[in-house]
C-alpha positions in Angstrom: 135.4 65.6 75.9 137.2 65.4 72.3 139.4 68.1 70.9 140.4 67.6 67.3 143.1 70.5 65.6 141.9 70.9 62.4 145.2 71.7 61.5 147.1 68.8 62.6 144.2 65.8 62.6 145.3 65.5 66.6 143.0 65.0 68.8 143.4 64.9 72.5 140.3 63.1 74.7 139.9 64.5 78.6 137.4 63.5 81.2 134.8 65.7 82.1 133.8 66.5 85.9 130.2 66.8 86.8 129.4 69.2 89.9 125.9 69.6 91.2 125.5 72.9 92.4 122.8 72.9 95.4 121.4 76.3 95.9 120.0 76.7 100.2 116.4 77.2 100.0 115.6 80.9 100.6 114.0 81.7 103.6 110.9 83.7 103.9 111.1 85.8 107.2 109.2 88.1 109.0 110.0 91.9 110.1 106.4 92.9 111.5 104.0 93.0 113.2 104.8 90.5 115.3 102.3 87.4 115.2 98.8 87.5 117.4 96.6 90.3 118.2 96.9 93.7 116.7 94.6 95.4 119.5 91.7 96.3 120.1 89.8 99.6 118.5 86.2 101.3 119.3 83.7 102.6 116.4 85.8 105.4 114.5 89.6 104.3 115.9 91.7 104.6 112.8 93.4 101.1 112.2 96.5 101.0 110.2 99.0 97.9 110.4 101.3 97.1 107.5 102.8 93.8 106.8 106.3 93.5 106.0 108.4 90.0 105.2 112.2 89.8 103.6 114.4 86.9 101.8 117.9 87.0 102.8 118.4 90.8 103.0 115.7 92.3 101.1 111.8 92.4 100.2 111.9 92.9 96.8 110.8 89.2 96.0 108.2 88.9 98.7 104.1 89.3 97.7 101.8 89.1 100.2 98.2 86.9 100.6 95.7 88.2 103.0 93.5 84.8 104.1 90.3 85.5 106.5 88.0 88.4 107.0 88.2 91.9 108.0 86.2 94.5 109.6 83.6 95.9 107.7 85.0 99.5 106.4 89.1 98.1 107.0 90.5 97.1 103.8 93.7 95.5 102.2 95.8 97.7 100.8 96.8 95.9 97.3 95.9 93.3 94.8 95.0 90.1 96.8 97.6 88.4 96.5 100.0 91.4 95.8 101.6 91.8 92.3 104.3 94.0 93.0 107.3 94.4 95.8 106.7 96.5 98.9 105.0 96.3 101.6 100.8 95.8 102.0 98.8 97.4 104.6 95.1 97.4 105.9 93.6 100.0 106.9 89.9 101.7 107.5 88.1 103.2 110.5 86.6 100.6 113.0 82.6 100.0 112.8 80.2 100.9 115.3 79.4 97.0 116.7 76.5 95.9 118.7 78.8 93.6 120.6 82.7 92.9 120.9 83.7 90.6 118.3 87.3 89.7 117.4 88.4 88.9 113.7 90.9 86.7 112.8 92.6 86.7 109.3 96.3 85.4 108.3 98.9 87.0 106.0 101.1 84.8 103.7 104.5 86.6 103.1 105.7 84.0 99.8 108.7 84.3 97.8 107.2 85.5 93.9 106.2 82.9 92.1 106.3 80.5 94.6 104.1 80.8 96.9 102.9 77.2 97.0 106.4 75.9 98.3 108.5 79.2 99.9 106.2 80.9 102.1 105.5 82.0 105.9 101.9 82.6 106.9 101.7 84.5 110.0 97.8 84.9 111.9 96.3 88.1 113.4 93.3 89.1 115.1 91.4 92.2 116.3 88.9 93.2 118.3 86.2 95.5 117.4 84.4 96.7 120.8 80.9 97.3 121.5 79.1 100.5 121.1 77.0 101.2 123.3 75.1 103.7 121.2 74.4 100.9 119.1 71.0 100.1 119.3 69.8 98.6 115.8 72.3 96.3 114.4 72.2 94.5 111.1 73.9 91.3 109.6 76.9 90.8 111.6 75.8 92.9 114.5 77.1 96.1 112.6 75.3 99.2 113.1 74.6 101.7 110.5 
């Protein structure tokens, strides 16, 4: 680096010091629920289970991916993947099922606008069980 006093002509010449600043990768982490099975619910439980991830000490950054398929009538709470901060949920009443069948889906807590390189997937299942009153079932082995 150069300095030149326009009053005086001077200039004085210094060496300049180059530091590469190397910022820790932020963490994606999960609160709850904790990985694996979420239970198991008969025709007309109420299922509710919200997802909930952090960076460092807060969640505003996280957004959220469900990957897989749901029950029939349980739904994901937000935009897929989620636009804004807080946390998703699913929720819906189980189906009446001709037989037990278990669903597995996964949730992708990702850091916003990176979710391709800063992310934590965490997989889930339930079980929907039989109903025995179930007598006619369609595509799926759903009753209507």
């Amino acid at each position: 680096i150069t300095a030149t006093d326009s009053t005086t002509n001077q200039s004085i010449s210094s060496t300049a010091l180059a530091i590469n600043v190397v910022t820790p990768a932020t963490t994606v982490v999960w609160n709850s629920p904790s990985v694996g099975s979420l239970g198991s619910f008969e025709y007309n439980d109420i299922i509710y289970e919200s997802f909930s991830a952090k960076i460092g000490l807060y969640n505003t950054d996280v957004r959220y991916r469900q990957i897989g398929i749901l029950p029939y009538n349980v739904t994901w709470s937000d935009d897929n993947p989620t636009l804004t901060m807080g946390d998703p949920y699913i929720s819906g009443m189980a189906p009446r099922m001709s037989a037990n069948e278990t669903f597995n889906f996964s949730v992708k807590a990702f850091r916003d606008s990176y979710e391709t390189t800063n992310f934590n997937t965490r997989a889930f299942s339930m079980t929907i069980l039989e109903d025995p009153l179930c007598i006619s079932p369609n595509l799926g082995n759903v009753c209507t």
